[in-house]
C-alpha positions in Angstrom: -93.0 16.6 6.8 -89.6 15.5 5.6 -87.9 12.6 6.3 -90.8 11.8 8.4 -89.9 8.2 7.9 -86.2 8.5 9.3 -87.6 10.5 12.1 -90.4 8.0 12.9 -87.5 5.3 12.9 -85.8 7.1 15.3 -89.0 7.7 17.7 -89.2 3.7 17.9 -85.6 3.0 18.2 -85.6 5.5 21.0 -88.7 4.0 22.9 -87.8 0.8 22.5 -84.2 1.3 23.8 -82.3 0.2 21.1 -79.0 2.3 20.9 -77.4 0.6 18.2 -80.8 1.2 16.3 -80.8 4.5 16.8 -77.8 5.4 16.1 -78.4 4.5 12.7 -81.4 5.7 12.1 -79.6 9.3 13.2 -76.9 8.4 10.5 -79.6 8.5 8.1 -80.9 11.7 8.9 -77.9 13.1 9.0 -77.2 12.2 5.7 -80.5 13.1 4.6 -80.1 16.5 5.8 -76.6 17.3 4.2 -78.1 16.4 1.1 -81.2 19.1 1.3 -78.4 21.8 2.1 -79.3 21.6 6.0 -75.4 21.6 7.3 -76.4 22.9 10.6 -78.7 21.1 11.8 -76.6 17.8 10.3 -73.8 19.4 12.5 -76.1 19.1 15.5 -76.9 15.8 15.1 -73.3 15.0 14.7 -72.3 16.7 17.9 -75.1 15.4 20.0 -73.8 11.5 19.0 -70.7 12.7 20.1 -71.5 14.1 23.7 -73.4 11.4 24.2 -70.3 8.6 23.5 -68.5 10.4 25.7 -67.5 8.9 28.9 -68.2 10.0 31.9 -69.0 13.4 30.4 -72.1 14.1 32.6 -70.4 12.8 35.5 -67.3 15.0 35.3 -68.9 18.3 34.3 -72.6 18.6 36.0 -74.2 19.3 32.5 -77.3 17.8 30.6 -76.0 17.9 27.4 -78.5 16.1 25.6 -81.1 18.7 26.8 -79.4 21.4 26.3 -78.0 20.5 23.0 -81.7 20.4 21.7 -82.5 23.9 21.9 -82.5 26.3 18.7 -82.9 29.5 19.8 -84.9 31.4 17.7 -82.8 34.9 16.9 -83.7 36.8 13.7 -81.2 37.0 11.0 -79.9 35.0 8.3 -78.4 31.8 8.8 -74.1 32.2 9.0 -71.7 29.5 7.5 -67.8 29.5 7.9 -67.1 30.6 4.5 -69.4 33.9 5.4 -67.0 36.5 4.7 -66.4 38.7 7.4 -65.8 42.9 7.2 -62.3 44.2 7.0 -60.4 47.0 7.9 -60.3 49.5 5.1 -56.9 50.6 5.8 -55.1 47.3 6.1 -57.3 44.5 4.5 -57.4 42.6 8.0 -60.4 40.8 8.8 -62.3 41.9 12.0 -63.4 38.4 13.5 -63.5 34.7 12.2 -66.8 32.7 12.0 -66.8 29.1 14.2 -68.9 26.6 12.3 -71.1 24.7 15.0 -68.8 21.2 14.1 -66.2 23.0 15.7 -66.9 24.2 18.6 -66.0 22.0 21.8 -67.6 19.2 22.9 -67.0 19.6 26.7 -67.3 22.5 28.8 -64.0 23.8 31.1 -63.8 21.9 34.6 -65.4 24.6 36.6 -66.2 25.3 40.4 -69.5 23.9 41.7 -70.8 27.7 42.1 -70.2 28.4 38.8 -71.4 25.3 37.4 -74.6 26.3 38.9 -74.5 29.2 37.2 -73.6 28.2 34.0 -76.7 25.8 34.3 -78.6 28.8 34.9 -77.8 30.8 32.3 -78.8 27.3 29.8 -82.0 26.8 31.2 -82.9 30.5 30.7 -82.3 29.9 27.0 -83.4 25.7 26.9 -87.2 27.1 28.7 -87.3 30.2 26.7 -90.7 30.0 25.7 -91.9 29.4 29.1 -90.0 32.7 30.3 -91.9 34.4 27.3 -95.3 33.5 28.4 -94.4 35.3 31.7 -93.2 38.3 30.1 -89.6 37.9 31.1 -86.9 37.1 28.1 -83.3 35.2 28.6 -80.3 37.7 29.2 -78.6 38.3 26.3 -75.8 39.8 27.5 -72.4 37.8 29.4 -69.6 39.1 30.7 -66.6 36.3 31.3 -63.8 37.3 33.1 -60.7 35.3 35.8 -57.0 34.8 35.5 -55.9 33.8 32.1 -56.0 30.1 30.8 -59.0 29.8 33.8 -61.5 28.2 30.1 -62.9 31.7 29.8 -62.7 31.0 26.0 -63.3 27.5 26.1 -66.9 27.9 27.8 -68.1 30.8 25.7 -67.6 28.4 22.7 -69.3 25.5 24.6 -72.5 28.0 25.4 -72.8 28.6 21.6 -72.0 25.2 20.9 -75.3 23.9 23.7 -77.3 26.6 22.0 -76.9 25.3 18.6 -75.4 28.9 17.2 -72.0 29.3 15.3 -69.9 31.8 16.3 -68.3 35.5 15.6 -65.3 35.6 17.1 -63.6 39.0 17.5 -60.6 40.0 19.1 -61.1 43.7 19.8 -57.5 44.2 20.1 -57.7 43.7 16.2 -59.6 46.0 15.7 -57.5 49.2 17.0 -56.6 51.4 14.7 -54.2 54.5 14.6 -56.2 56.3 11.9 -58.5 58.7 13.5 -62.3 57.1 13.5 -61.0 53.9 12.1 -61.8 51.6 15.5 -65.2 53.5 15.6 -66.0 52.2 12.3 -64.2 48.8 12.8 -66.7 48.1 15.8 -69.8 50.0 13.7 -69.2 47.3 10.7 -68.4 44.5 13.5 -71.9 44.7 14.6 -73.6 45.2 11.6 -72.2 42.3 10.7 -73.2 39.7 13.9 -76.6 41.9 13.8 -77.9 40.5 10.2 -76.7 37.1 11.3 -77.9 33.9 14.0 -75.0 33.8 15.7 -73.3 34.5 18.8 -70.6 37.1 19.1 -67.8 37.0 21.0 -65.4 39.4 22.2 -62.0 38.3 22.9 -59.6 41.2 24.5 -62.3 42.7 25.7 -60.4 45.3 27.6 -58.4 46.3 24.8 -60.9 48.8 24.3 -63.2 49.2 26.9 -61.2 50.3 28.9 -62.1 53.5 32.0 -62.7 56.7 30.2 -61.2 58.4 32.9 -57.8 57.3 32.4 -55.5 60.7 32.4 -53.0 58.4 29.9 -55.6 57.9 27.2 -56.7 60.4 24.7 -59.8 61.5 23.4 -60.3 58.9 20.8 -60.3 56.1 22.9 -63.2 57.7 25.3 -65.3 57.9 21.6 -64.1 54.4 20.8 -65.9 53.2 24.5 -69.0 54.9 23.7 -69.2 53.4 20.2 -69.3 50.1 21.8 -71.6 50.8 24.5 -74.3 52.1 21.6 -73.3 49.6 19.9 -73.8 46.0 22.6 -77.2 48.2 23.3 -78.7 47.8 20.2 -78.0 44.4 19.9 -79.0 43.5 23.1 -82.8 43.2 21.0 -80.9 40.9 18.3 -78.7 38.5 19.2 -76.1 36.7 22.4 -73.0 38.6 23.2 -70.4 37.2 25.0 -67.1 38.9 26.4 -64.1 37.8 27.5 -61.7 39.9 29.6 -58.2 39.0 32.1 -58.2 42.3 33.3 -61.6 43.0 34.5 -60.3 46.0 36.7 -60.0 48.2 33.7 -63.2 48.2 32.4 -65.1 51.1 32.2 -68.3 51.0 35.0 -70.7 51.5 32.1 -69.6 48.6 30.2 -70.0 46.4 33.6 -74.0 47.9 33.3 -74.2 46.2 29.6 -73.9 43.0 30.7 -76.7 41.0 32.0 -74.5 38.1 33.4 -71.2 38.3 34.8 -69.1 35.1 35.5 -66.1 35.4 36.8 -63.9 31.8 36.2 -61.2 31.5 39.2 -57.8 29.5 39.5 -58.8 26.0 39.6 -59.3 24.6 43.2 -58.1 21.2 44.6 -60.9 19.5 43.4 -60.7 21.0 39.9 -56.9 20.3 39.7 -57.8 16.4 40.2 -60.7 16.9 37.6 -58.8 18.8 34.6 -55.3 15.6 35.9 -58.0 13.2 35.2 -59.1 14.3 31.6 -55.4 14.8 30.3 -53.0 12.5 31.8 -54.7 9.2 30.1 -53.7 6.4 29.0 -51.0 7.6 31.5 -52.0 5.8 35.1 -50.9 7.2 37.9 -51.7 5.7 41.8 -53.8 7.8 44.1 -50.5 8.9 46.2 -49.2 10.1 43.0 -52.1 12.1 42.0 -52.6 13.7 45.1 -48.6 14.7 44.9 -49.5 16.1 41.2 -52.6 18.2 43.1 -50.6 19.6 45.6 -48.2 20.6 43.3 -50.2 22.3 40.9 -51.9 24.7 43.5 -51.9 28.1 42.1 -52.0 27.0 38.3 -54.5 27.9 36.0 -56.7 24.8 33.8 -54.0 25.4 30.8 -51.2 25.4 32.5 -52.6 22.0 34.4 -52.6 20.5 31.2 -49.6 21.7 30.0 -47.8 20.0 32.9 -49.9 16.7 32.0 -48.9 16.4 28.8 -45.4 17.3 29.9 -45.5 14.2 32.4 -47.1 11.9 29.4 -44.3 12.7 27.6 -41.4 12.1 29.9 -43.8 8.3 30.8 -42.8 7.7 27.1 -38.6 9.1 26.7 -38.1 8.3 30.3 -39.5 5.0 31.1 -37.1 4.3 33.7 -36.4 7.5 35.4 -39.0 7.1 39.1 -42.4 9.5 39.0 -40.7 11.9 41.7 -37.5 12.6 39.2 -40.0 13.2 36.3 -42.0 15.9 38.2 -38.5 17.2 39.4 -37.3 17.6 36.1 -40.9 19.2 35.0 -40.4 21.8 37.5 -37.7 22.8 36.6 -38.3 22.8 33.0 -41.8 24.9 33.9 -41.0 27.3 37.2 -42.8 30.1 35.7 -45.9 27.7 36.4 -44.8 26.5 40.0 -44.9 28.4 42.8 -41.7 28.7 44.1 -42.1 26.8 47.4 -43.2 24.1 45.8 -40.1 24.0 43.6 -38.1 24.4 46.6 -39.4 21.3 48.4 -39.7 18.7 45.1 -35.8 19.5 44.7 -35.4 19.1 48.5 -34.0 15.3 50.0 -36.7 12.8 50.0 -37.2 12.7 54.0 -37.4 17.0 54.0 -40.0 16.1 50.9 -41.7 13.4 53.3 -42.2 15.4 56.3 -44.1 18.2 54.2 -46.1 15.9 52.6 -47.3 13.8 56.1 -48.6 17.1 56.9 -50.2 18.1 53.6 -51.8 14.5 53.4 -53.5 14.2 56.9 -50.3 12.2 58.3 -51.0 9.8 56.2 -47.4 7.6 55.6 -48.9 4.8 53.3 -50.2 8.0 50.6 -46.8 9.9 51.2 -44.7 6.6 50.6 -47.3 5.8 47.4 -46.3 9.3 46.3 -42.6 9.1 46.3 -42.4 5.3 45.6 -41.0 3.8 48.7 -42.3 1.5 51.5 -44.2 2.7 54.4 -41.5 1.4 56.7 -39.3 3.6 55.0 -41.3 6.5 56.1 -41.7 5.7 59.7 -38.6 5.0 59.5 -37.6 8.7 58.6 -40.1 9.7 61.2 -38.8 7.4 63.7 -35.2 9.1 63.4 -36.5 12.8 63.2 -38.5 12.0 66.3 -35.0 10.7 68.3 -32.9 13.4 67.0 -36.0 15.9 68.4 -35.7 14.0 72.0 -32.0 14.0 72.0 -32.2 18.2 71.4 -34.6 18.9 74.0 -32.9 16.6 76.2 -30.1 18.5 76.4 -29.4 21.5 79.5 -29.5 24.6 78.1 -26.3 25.8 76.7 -24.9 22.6 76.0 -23.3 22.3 73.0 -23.0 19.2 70.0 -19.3 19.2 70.0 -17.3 17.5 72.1 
């Protein structure tokens, strides 16, 4: 075997516990396998080391990804590097998709729902216990349909899968591939294929609905309708070679026979309260932030997708930096106005509201708690109940009133 000597150096530094040993003794092998051509499998090495220095990466995302980043699934085909060159469209020299190099794909998955963590899991362990499935006659699906809202990590976990399944990947935005030459996006998809088909790789298609869209639509013509059932022949023989992954916003316009292609279907929704905390807490370090002001930033962010989350974090990171002095509540003030496309509008309306109206909402969106709502806006509890102490006599002097009477004098 070779490098049987690296690897038996790693075995010991493994059992005995010795991390620093280990680590290496992987360096070794990594270097050993670069050196016999074996850029892959180096690149697997070099990712694992990196999921496992991450911190708190199993903690944050549910994952195993030390297990699941040992699998190589065994597809037929010839091994695909990033310099593979890719078809093209005859007519305009364009190439139809762009080859992702296992070193860089991601390293984390998306911050995702429970229920679709779960079923994310599921989908890895069908590929991590393949052989087990096999000797029950049952193979993993090689089929996935992603779709949500956009900038929900659709993208972002179809690279991750590929990434925990050790296989580069053919990335292909079917819009690209339209043509307005008769037959041309028939052939575009024909070569597509052909392509990921003679290759271990997985193939992913962005814009999915780009083209397979209903074949009953009055507005489209009859080339589109053979351009849907090019693709459907087209994911069914492949289905026998290789992973296919597609990626759609608008899951409402696919045809019903294109739903029937896919073995999995994941659907990634607008980030709940819990994710919003999740994704706050992987972009806004080094930036600290109390827990009154993180449960403002939550409750400000309902309704945004992960991307735009993180656009608003790095928004706030920035403003820490050129505005050092300005108070947390102006920064966010200013950030909503600088990004109301990604607020909803009732939550612009109360952050440029007066600090008591601001107050009162939040006492009811924080379980009445004043120390967390005077955290949040950076003033002293006895401020607040001193608000709510003056909102409460100005309520006793209305209904104290006769009926009719009047505030003037």
């Amino acid at each position: 075997m070779d490098n049987f000597s690296v690897v038996y150096a790693v075995c010991r530094a493994a059992l005995a516990g010795d991390r620093a040993e280990g680590r290496h003794q992987v360096d070794r092998l990594k270097a050993a396998l670069k050196r016999k051509g074996a850029t892959d499998d180096a690149a697997m090495l070099d990712r694992l080391v990196k999921e496992l220095d991450s911190p708190g990466l199993r903690g944050r995302s549910g994952f195993e990804p030390s297990r699941a980043s040992s699998a190589h699934i065994a597809f037929p085909g010839e091994p695909l590097v990033s310099d593979k060159h890719v078809p093209v469209d005859k007519d305009s020299g364009a190439p139809l998709a762009e080859v992702i190099g296992i070193d860089r794909l991601p390293v984390q998955p998306p911050t995702l729902p429970l229920h679709v963590l779960g079923a994310v899991q599921s989908v890895l362990n069908e590929w991590t216990h393949a052989e087990m499935l096999d000797r029950m006659g049952l193979t993993p699906a090689k089929t996935c349909l992603v779709f949500g809202p956009p900038g929900t990590g659709k993208t972002q976990l179809a690279l991750w899968l590929s990434s925990q399944l050790g296989l580069p990947v053919i990335l292909a935005k079917l819009d690209g591939l339209m043509s307005s030459y008769l037959g041309t996006t028939s052939r575009n998809i024909a070569n597509l294929f052909a392509f990921a088909n003679r290759h271990r790789a997985l193939l992913l298609l962005d814009e999915f609905d780009s083209i397979a869209k209903l074949r009953d639509d009055p507005n489209e013509m009859g080339e589109l309708k053979r351009v849907v059932n090019t693709l459907l022949q087209e994911l069914d023989r492949r289905r026998k070679l290789g992973l296919t992954v597609a990626i759609t916003n608008h899951a409402s316009l696919l045809d019903p026979a294109v739903w029937r292609r896919f073995e999995l279907q994941l659907e990634l929704p607008v980030p709940d309260v819990i994710q919003r905390g999740l994704i706050l807490e992987r972009y806004l370090p080094p930036l600290e932030v109390s827990a009154g002001q993180m449960q403002l930033l939550t409750w400000m962010l309902v309704g945004c997708s992960g991307s735009e989350i993180e656009d608003i974090a790095l928004a706030l990171k920035k403003s820490s930096v050129l505005e050092p002095n300005t108070s947390f509540l102006e920064r966010l003030q200013r950030i909503a106005a600088s990004h109301s496309d990604r607020l909803h509008p009732d939550i612009r309306s109360a952050l440029s509201s007066d600090k008591e109206e601001l107050a009162d909402l939040l006492l009811k969106e924080f379980g009445r708690s004043q120390s967390r709502v005077a955290d949040a806006l950076g003033v002293n509890r006895s401020t607040i109940s001193r608000w709510k102490k003056d909102e409460n006599q100005s309520k006793e002097e209305i209904d104290g009133r006769p009926k009719g009477s009047s505030t003037r004098h």
